[in-house]
N, CA, C and O atoms as a Maestro MAE file, in Angstrom:
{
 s_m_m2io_version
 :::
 2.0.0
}

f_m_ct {
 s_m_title
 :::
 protein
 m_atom[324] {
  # First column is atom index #
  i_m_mmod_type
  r_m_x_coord
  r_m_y_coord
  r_m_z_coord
  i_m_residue_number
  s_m_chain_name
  s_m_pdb_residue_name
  s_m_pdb_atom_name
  i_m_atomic_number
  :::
  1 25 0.851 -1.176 0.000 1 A "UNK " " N  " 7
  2 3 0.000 0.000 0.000 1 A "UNK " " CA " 6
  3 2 0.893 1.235 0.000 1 A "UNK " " C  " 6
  4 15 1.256 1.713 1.075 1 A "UNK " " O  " 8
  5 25 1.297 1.823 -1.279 2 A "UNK " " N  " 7
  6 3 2.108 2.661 -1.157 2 A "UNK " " CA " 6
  7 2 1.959 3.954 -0.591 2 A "UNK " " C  " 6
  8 15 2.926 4.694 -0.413 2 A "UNK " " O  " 8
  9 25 0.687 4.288 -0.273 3 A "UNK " " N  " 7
  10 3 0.210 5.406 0.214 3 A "UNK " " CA " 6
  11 2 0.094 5.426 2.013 3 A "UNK " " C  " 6
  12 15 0.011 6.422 2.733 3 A "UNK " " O  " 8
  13 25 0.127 3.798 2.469 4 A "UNK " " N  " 7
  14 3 -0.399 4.010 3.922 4 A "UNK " " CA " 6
  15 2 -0.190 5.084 4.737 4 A "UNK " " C  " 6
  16 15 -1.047 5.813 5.237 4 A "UNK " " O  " 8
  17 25 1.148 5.149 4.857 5 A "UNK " " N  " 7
  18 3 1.802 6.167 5.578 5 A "UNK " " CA " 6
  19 2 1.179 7.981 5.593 5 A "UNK " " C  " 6
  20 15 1.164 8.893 6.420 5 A "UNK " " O  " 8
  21 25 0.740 7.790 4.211 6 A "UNK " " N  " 7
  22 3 0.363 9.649 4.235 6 A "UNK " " CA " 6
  23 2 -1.081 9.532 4.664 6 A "UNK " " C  " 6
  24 15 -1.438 10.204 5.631 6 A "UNK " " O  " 8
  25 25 -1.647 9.024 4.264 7 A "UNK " " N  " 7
  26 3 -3.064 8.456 4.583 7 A "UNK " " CA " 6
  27 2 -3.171 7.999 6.205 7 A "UNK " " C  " 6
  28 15 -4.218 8.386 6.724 7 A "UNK " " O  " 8
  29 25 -2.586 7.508 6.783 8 A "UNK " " N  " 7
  30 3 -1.988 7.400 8.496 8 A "UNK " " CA " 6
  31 2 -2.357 8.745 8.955 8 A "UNK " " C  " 6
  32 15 -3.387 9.236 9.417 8 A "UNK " " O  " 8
  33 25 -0.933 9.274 8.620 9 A "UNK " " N  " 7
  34 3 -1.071 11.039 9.208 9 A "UNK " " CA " 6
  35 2 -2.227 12.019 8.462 9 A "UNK " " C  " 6
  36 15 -2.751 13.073 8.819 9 A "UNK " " O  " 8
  37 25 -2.293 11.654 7.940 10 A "UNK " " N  " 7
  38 3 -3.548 12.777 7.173 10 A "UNK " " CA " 6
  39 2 -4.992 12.229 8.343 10 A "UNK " " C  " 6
  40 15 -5.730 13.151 8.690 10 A "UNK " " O  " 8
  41 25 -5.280 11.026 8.804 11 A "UNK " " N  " 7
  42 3 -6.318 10.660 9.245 11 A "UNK " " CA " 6
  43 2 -6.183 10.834 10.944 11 A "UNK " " C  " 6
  44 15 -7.244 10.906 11.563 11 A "UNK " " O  " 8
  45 25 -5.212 10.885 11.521 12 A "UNK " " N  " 7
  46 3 -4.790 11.082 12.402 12 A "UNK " " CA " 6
  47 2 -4.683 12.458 12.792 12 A "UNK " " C  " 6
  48 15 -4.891 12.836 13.945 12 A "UNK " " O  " 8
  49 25 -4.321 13.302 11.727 13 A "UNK " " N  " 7
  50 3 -4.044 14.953 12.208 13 A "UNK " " CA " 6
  51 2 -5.396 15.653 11.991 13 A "UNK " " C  " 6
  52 15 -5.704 16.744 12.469 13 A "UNK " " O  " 8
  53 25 -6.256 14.780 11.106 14 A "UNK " " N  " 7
  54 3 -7.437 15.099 10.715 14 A "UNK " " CA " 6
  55 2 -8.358 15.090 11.905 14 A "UNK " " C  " 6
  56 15 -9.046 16.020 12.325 14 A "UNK " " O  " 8
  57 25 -8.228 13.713 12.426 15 A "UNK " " N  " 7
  58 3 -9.088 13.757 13.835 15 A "UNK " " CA " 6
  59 2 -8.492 13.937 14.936 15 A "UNK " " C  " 6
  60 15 -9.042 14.065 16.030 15 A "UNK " " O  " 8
  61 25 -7.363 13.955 14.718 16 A "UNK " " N  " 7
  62 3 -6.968 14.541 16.719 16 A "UNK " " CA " 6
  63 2 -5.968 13.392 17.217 16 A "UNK " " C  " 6
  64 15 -5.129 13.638 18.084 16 A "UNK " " O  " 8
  65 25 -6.091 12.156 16.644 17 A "UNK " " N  " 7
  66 3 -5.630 10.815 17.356 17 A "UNK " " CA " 6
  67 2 -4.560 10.399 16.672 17 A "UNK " " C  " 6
  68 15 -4.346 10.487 15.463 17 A "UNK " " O  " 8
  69 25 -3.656 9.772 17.834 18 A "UNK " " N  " 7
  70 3 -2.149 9.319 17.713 18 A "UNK " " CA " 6
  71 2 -2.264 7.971 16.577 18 A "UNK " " C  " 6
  72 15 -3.043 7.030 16.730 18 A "UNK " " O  " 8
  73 25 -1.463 8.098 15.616 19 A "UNK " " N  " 7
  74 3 -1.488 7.459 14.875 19 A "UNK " " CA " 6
  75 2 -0.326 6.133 14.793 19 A "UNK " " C  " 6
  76 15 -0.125 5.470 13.775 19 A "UNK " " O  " 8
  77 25 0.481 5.902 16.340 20 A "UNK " " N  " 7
  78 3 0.905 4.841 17.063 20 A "UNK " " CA " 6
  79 2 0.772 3.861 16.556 20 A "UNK " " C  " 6
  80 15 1.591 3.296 15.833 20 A "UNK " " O  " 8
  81 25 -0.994 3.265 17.057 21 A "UNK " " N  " 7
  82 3 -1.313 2.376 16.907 21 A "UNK " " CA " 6
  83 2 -2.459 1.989 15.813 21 A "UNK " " C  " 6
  84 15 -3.303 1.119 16.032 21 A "UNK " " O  " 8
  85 25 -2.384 2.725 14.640 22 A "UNK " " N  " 7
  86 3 -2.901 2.506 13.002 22 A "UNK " " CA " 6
  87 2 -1.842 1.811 12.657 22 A "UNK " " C  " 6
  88 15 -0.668 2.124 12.856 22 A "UNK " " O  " 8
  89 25 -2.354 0.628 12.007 23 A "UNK " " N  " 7
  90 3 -2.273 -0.082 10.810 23 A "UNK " " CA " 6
  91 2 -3.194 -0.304 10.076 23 A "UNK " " C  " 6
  92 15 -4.360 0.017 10.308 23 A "UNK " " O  " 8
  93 25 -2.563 -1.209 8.537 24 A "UNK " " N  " 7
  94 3 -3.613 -1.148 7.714 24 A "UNK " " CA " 6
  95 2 -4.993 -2.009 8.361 24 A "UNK " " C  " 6
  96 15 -6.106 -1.494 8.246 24 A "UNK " " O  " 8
  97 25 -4.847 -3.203 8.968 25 A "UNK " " N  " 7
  98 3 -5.850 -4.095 9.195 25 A "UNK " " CA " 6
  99 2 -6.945 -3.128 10.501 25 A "UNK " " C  " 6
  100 15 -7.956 -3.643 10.979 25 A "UNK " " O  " 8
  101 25 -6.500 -1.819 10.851 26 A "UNK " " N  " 7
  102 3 -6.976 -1.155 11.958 26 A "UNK " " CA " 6
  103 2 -8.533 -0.741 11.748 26 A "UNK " " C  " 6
  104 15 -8.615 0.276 11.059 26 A "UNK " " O  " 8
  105 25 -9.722 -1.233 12.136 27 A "UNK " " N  " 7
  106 3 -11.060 -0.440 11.446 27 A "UNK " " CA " 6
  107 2 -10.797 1.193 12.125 27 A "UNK " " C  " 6
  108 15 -10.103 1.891 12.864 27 A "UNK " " O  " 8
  109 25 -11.971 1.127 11.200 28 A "UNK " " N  " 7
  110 3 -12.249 2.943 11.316 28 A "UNK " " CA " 6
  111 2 -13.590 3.065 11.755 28 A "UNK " " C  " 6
  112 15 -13.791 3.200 12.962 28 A "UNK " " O  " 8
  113 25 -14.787 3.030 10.754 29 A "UNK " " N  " 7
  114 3 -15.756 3.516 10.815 29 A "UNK " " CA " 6
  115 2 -16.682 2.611 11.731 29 A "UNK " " C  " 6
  116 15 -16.790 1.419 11.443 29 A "UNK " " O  " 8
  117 25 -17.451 3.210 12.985 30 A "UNK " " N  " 7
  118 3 -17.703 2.287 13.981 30 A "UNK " " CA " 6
  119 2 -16.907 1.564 14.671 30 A "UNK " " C  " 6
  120 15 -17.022 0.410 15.083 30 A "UNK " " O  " 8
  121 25 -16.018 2.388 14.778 31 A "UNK " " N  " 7
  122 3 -14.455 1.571 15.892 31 A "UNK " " CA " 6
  123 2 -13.441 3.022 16.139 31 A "UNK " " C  " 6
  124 15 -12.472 2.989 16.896 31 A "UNK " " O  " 8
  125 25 -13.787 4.082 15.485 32 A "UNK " " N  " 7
  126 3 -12.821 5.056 15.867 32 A "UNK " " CA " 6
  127 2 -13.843 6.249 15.942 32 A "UNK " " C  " 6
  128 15 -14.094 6.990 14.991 32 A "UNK " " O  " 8
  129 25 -14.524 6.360 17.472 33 A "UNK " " N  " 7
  130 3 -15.151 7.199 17.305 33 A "UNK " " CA " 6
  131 2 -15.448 8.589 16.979 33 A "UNK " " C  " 6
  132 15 -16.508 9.200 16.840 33 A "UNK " " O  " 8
  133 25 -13.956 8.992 16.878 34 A "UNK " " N  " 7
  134 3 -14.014 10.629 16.370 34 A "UNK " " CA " 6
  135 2 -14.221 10.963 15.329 34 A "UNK " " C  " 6
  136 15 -14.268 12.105 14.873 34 A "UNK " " O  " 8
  137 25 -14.472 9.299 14.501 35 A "UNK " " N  " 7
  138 3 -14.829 9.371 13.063 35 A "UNK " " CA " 6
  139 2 -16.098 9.281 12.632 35 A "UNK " " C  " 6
  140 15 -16.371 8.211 12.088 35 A "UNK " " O  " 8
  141 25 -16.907 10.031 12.706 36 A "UNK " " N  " 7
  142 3 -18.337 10.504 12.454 36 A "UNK " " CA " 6
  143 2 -18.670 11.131 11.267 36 A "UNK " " C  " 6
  144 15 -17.675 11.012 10.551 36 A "UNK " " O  " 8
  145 25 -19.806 11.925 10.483 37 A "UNK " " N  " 7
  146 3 -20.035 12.064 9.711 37 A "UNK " " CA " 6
  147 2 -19.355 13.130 9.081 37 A "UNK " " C  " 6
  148 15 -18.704 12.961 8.050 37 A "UNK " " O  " 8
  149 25 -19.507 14.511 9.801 38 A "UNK " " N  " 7
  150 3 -18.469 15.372 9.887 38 A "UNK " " CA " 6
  151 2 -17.316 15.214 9.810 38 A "UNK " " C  " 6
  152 15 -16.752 15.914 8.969 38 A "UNK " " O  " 8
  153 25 -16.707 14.530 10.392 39 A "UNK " " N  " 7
  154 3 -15.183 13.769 10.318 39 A "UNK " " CA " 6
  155 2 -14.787 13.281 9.250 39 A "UNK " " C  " 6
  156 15 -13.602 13.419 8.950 39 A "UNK " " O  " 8
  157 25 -15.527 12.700 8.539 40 A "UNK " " N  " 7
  158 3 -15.544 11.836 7.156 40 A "UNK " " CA " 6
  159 2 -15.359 13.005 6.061 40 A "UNK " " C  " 6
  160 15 -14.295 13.080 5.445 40 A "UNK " " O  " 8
  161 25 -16.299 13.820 5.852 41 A "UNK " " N  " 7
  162 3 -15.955 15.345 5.268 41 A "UNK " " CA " 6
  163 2 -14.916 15.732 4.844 41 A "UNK " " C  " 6
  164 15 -14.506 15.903 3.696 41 A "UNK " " O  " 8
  165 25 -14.034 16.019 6.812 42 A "UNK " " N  " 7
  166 3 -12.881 16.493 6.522 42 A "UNK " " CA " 6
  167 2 -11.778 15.857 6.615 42 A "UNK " " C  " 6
  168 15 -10.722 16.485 6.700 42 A "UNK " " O  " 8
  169 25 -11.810 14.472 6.617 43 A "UNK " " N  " 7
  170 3 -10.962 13.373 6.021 43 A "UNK " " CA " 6
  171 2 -10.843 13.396 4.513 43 A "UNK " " C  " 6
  172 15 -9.686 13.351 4.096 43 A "UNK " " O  " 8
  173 25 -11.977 13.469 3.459 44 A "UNK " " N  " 7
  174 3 -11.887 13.536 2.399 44 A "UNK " " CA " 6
  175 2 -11.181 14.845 1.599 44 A "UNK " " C  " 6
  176 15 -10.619 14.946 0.508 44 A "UNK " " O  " 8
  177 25 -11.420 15.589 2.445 45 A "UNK " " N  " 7
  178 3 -11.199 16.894 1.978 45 A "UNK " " CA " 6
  179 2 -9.768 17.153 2.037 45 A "UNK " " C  " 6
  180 15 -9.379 17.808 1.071 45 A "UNK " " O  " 8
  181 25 -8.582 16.739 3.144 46 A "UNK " " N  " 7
  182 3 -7.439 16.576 3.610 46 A "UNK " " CA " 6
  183 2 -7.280 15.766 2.736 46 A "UNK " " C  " 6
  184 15 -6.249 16.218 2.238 46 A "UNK " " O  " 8
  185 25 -7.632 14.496 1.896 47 A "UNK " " N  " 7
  186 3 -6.911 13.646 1.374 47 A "UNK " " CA " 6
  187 2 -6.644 14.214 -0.208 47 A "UNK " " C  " 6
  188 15 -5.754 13.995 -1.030 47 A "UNK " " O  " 8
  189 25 -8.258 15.321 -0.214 48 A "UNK " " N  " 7
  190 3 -8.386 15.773 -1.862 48 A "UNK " " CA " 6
  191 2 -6.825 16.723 -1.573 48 A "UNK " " C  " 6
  192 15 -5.874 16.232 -2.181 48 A "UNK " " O  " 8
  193 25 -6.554 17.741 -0.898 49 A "UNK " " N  " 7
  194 3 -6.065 18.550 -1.092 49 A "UNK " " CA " 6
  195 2 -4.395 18.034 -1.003 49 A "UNK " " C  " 6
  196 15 -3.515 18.612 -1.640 49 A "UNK " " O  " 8
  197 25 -4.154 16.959 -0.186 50 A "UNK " " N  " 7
  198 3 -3.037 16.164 -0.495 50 A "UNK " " CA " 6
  199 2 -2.651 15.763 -1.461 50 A "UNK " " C  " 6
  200 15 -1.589 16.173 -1.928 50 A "UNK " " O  " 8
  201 25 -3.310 14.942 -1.993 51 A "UNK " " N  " 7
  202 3 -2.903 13.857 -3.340 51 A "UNK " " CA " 6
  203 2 -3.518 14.814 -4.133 51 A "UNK " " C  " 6
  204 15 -3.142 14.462 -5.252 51 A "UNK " " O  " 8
  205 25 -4.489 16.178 -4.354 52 A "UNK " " N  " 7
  206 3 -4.558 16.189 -5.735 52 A "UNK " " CA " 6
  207 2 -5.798 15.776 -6.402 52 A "UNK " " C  " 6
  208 15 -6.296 15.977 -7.510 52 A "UNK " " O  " 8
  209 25 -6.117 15.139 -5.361 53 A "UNK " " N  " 7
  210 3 -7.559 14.228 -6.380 53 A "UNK " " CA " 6
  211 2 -8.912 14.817 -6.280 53 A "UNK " " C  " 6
  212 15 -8.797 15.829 -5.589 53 A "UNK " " O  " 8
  213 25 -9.845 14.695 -6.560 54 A "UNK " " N  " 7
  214 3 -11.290 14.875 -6.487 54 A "UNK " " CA " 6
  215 2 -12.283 13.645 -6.472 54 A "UNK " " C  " 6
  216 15 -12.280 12.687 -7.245 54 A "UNK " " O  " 8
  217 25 -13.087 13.881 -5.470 55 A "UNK " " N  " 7
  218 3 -13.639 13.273 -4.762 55 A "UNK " " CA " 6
  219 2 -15.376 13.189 -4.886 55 A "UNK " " C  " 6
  220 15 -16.078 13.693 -4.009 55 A "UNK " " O  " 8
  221 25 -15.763 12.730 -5.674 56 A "UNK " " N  " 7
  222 3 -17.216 13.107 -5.793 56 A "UNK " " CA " 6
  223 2 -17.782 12.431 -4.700 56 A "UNK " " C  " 6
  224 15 -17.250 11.542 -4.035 56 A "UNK " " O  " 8
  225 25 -19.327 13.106 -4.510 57 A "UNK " " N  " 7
  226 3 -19.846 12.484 -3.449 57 A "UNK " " CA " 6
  227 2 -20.630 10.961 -3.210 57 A "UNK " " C  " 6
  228 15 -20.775 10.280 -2.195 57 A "UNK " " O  " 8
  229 25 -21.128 10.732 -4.856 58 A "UNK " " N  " 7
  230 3 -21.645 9.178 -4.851 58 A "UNK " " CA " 6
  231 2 -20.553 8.215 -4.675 58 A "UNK " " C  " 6
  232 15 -20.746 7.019 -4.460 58 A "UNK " " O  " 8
  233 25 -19.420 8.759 -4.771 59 A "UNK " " N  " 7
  234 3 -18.040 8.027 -5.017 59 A "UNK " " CA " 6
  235 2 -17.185 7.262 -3.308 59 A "UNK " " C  " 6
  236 15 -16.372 6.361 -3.104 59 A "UNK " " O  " 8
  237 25 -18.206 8.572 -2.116 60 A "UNK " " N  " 7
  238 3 -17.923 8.105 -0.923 60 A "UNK " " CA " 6
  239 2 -18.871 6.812 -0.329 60 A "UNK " " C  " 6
  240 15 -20.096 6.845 -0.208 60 A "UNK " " O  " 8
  241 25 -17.902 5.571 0.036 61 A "UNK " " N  " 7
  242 3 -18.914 4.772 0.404 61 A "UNK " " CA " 6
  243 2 -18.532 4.341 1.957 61 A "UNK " " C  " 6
  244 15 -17.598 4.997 2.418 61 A "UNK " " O  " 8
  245 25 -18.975 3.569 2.640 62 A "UNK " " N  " 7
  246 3 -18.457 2.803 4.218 62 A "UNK " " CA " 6
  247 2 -17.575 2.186 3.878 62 A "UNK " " C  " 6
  248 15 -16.626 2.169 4.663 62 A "UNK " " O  " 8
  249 25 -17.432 1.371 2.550 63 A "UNK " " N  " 7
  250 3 -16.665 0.308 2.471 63 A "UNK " " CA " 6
  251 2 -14.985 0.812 2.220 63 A "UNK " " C  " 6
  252 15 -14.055 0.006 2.240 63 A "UNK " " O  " 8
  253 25 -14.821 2.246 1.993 64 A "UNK " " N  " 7
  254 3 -13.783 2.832 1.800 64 A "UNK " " CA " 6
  255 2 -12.656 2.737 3.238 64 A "UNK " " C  " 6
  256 15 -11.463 2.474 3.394 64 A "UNK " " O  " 8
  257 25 -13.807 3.113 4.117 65 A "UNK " " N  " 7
  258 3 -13.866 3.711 5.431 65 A "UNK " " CA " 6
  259 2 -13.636 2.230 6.509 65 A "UNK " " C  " 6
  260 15 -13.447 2.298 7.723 65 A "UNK " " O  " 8
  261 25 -13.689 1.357 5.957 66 A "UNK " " N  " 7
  262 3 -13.384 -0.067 7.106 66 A "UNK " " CA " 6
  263 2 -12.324 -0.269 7.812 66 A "UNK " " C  " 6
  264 15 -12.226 -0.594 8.995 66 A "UNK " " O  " 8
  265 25 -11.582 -0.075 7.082 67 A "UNK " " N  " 7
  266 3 -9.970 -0.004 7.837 67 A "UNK " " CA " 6
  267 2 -8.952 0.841 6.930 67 A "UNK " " C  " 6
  268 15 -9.181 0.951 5.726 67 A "UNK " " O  " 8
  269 25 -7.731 1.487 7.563 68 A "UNK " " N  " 7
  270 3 -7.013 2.216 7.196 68 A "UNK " " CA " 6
  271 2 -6.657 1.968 5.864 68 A "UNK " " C  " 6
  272 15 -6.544 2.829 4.991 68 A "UNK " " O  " 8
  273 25 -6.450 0.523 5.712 69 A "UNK " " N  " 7
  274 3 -5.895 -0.242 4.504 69 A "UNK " " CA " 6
  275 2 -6.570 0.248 2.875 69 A "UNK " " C  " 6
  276 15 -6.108 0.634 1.801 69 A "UNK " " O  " 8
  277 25 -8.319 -0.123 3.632 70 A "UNK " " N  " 7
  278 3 -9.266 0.637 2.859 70 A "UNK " " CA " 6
  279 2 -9.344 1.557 1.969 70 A "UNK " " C  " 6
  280 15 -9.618 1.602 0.769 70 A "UNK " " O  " 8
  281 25 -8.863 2.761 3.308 71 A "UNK " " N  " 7
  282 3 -9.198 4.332 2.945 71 A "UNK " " CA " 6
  283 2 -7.913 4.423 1.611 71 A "UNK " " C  " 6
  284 15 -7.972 4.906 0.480 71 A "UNK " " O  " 8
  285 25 -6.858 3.764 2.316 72 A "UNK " " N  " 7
  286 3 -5.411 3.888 1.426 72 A "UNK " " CA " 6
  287 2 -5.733 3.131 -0.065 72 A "UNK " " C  " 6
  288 15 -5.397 3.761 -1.068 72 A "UNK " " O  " 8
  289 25 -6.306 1.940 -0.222 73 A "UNK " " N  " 7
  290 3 -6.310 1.689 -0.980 73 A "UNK " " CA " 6
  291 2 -7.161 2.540 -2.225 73 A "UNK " " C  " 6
  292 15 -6.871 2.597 -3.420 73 A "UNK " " O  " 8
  293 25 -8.500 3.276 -1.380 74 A "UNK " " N  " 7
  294 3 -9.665 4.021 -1.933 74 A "UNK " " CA " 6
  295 2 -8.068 4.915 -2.573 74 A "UNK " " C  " 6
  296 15 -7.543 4.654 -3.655 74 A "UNK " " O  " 8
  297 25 -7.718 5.636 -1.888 75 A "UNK " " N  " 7
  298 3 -6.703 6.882 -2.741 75 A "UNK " " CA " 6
  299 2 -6.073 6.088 -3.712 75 A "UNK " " C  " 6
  300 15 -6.304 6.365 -4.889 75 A "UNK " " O  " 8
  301 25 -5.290 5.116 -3.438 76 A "UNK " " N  " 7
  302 3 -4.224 4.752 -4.486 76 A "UNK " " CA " 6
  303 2 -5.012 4.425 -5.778 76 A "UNK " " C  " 6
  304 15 -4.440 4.602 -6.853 76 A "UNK " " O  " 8
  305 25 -6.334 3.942 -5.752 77 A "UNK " " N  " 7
  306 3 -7.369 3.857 -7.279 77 A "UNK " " CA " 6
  307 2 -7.835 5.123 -7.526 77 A "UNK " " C  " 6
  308 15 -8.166 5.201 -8.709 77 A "UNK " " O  " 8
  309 25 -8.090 6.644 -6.641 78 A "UNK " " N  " 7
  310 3 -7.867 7.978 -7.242 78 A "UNK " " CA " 6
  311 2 -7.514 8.223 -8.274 78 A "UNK " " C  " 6
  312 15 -8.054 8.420 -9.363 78 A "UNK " " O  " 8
  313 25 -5.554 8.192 -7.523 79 A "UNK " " N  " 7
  314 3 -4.517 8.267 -8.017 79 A "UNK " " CA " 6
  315 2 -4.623 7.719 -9.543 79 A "UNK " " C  " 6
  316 15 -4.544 8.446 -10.534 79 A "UNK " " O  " 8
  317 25 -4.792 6.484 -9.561 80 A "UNK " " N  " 7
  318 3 -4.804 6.029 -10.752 80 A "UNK " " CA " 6
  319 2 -5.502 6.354 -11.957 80 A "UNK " " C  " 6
  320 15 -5.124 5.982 -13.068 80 A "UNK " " O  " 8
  321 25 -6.607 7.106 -11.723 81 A "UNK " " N  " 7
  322 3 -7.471 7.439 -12.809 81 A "UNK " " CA " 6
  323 2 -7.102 8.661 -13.479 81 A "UNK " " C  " 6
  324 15 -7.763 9.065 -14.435 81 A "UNK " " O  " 8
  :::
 }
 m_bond[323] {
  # First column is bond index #
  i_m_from
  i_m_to
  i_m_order
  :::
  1 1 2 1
  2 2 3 1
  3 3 4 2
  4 3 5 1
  5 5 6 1
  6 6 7 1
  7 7 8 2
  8 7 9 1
  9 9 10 1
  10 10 11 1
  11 11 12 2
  12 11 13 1
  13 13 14 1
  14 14 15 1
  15 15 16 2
  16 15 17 1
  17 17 18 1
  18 18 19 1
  19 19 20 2
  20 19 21 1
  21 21 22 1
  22 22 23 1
  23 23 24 2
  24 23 25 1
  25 25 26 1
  26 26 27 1
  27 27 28 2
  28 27 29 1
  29 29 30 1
  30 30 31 1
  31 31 32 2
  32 31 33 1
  33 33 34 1
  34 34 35 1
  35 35 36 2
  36 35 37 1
  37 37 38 1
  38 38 39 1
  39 39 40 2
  40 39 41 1
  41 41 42 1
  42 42 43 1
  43 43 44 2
  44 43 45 1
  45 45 46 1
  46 46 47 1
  47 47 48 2
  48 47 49 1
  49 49 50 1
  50 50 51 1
  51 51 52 2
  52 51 53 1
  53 53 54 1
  54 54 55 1
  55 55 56 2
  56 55 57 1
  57 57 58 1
  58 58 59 1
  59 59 60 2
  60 59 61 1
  61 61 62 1
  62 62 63 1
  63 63 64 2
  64 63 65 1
  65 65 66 1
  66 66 67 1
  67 67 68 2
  68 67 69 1
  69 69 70 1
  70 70 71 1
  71 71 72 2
  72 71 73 1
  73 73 74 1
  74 74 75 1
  75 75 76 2
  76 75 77 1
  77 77 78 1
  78 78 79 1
  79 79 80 2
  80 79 81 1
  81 81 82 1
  82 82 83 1
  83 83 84 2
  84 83 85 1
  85 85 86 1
  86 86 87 1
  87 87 88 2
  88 87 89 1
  89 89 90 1
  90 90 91 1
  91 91 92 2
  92 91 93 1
  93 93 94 1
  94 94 95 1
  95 95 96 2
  96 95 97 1
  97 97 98 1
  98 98 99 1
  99 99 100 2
  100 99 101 1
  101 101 102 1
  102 102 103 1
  103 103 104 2
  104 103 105 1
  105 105 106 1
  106 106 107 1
  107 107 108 2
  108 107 109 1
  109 109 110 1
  110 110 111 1
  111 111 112 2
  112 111 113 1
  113 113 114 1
  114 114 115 1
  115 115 116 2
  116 115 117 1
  117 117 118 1
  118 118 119 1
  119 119 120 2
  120 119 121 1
  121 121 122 1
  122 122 123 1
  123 123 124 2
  124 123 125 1
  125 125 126 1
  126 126 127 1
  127 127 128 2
  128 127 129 1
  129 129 130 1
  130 130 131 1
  131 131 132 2
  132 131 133 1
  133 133 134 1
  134 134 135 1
  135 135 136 2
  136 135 137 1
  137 137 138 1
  138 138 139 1
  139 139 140 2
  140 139 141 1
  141 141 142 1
  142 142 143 1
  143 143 144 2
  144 143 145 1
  145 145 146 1
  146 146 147 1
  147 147 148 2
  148 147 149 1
  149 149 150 1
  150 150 151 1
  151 151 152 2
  152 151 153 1
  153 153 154 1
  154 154 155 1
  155 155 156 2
  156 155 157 1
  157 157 158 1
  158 158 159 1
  159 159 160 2
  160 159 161 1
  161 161 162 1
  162 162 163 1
  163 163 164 2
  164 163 165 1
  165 165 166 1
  166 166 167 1
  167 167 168 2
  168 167 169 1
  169 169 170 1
  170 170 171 1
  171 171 172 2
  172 171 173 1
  173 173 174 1
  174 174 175 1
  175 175 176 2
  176 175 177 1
  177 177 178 1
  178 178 179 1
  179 179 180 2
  180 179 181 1
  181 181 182 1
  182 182 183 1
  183 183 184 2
  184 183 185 1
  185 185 186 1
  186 186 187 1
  187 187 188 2
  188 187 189 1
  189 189 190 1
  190 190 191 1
  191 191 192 2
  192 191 193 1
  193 193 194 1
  194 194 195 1
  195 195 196 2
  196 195 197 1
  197 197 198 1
  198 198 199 1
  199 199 200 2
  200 199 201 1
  201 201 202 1
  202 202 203 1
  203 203 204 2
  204 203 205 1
  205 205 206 1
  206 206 207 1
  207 207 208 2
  208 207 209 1
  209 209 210 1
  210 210 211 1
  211 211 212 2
  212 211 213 1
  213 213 214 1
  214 214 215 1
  215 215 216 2
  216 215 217 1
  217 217 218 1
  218 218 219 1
  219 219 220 2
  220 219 221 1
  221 221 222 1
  222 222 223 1
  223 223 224 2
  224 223 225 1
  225 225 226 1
  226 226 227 1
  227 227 228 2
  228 227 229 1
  229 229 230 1
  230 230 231 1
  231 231 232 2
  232 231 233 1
  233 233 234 1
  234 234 235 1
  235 235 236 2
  236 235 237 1
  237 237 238 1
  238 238 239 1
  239 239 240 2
  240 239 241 1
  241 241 242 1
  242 242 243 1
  243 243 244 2
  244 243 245 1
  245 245 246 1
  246 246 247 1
  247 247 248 2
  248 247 249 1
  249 249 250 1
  250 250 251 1
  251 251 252 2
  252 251 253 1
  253 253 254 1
  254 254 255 1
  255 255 256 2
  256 255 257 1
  257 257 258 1
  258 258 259 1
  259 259 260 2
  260 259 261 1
  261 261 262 1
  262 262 263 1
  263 263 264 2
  264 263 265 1
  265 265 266 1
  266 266 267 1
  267 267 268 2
  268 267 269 1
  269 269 270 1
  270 270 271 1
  271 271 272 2
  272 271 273 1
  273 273 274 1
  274 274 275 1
  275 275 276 2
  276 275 277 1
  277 277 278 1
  278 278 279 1
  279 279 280 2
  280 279 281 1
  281 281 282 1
  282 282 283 1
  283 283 284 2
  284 283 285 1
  285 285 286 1
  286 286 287 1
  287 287 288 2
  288 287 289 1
  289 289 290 1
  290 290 291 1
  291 291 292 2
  292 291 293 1
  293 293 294 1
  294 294 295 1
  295 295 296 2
  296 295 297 1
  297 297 298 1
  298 298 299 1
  299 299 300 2
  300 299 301 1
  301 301 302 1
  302 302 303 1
  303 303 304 2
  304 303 305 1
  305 305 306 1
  306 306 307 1
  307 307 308 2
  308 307 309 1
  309 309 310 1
  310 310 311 1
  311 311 312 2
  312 311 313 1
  313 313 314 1
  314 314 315 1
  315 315 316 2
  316 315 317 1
  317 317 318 1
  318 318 319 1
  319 319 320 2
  320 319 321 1
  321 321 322 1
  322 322 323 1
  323 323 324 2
  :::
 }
}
């Protein structure tokens, strides 16, 4: 996952929480509670303005959001398009 690492700190500085103990297999959504709807927002928004990418909204799903691995992988298929 070539992205984990920025995707780590971007999700971590995004919500407030030490990013220690993230890994990829780590859930998120319904397991990290500072990650709420609002939160999700400005997770996406930190990741658009990082990498570059754009982010439509039918394009956000839960399944992105399961574990870190997820979210990273969601960017690295961004990236690709």
């Amino acid at each position: 996952m070539p992205h984990l690492e920025a995707v780590k700190h971007i999700l971590s500085t995004t919500l407030g929480i030490g990013q220690q103990d993230l890994c990829a297999e780590t859930p998120l959504l319904g397991s990290v509670p500072e990650l709420d709807s609002m939160a999700v927002v400005g997770v996406i928004a930190a990741l658009e303005s990082h990498f570059g990418i754009a982010v439509d909204d039918d394009e956000i799903h839960a399944r992105h959001f399961a574990t870190l691995g997820s979210l990273s992988d969601f960017v690295h298929a961004k990236l690709a398009k």
